[in-house]
ZAFIFI-523176 format. One record per residue (C-alpha): residue in one letter; x, y, z. Coordinates in steps of 0.5 Angstrom, whole numbers, plus 500, padded with zeros to 3 digits. Layout:
<atoms>
AXYZ
...
</atoms>
This chain:
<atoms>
X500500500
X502507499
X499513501
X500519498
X498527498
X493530492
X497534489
X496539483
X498532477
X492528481
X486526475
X482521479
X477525481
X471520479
X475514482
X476517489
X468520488
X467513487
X471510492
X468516497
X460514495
X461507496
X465508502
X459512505
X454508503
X452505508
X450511512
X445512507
X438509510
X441511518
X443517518
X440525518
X441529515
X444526510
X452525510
X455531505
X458526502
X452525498
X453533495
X460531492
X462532485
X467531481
X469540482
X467540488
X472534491
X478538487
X476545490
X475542496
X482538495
X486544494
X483548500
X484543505
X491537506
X489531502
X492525502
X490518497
X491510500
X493506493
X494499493
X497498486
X494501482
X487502485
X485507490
X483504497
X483510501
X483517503
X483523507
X482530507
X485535513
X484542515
X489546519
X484550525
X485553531
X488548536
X486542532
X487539526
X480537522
X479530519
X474530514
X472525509
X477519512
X475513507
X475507506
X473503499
X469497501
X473492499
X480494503
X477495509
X481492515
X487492513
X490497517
X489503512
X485508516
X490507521
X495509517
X491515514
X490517521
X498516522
X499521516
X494526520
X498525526
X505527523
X501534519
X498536525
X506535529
X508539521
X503545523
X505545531
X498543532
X496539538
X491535537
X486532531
X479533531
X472530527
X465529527
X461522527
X454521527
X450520532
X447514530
X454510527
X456508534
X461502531
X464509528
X465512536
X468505538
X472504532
X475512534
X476511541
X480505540
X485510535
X486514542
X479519540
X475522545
X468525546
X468532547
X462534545
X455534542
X453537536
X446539532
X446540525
X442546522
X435545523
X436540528
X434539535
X436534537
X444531538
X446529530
X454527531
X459527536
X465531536
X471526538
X478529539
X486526540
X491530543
X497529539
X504527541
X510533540
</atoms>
């Protein structure tokens, strides 16, 4: 496996767009609202990979993973960590959350930050076993009742 940063030669858009969907697939009927993720395409995912620290898993030729992050204050953002279906537990998103780890430490920041929804709790546990713990609850717009949880990890120097 190789993980490298989406840089201004990437072209796989429509792949890593498919490998995203399917990857998020299985929240379609038990989440809401549903997941951003259904609002990607192919523009939005590059813009989005231009303003934010993205990274691709592959594993030969075929993308197996992604993560994209975003410097805030404090924290570092994890948004859109993804694993294709067929690749999942091979230790991928484990890996991806060790790049997140060295480029918080690159920007001097102390911890890693994401949200999951409240309804996926294998996620939550799947988060606390890689050192993440909740410190909050979150409502979407429009909402009035809990929609995720906000999960942190303070990041050694």
């Amino acid at each position: 496996m190789n993980i490298v940063r989406i840089d201004e030669d990437f072209q796989r858009w429509d792949e890593l767009l498919a490998l995203i969907l399917s990857s998020f697939a299985y929240m379609n009927d038990r989440i809401d609202p549903p997941s951003s993720a259904s609002n990607l395409t192919r523009a939005t995912l590059a813009d989005k990979a231009r303003v934010e620290i993205a990274y691709v898993a592959t594993e030969g030729e075929t993308l197996s993973g992604c993560v994209f992050l975003r410097p805030e204050e404090g924290c570092l953002y994890i948004g859109k960590l993804a694993i294709a279906p067929v690749s999942q537990g091979r230790g991928i998103g484990r890996r991806l959350l060790a790049v997140a780890e060295q480029t918080a430490r690159d920007h001097a920041l102390p911890s890693l930050r994401l949200e999951t929804r409240i309804e996926l709790v294998e996620n939550h546990d799947v988060f606390a076993r890689w050192g993440f713990e909740k410190t909050a609850e979150n409502a979407h717009p429009g909402f009035t009742r809990t929609t995720s949880i906000e999960m942190r990890k303070a990041i050694s120097a």
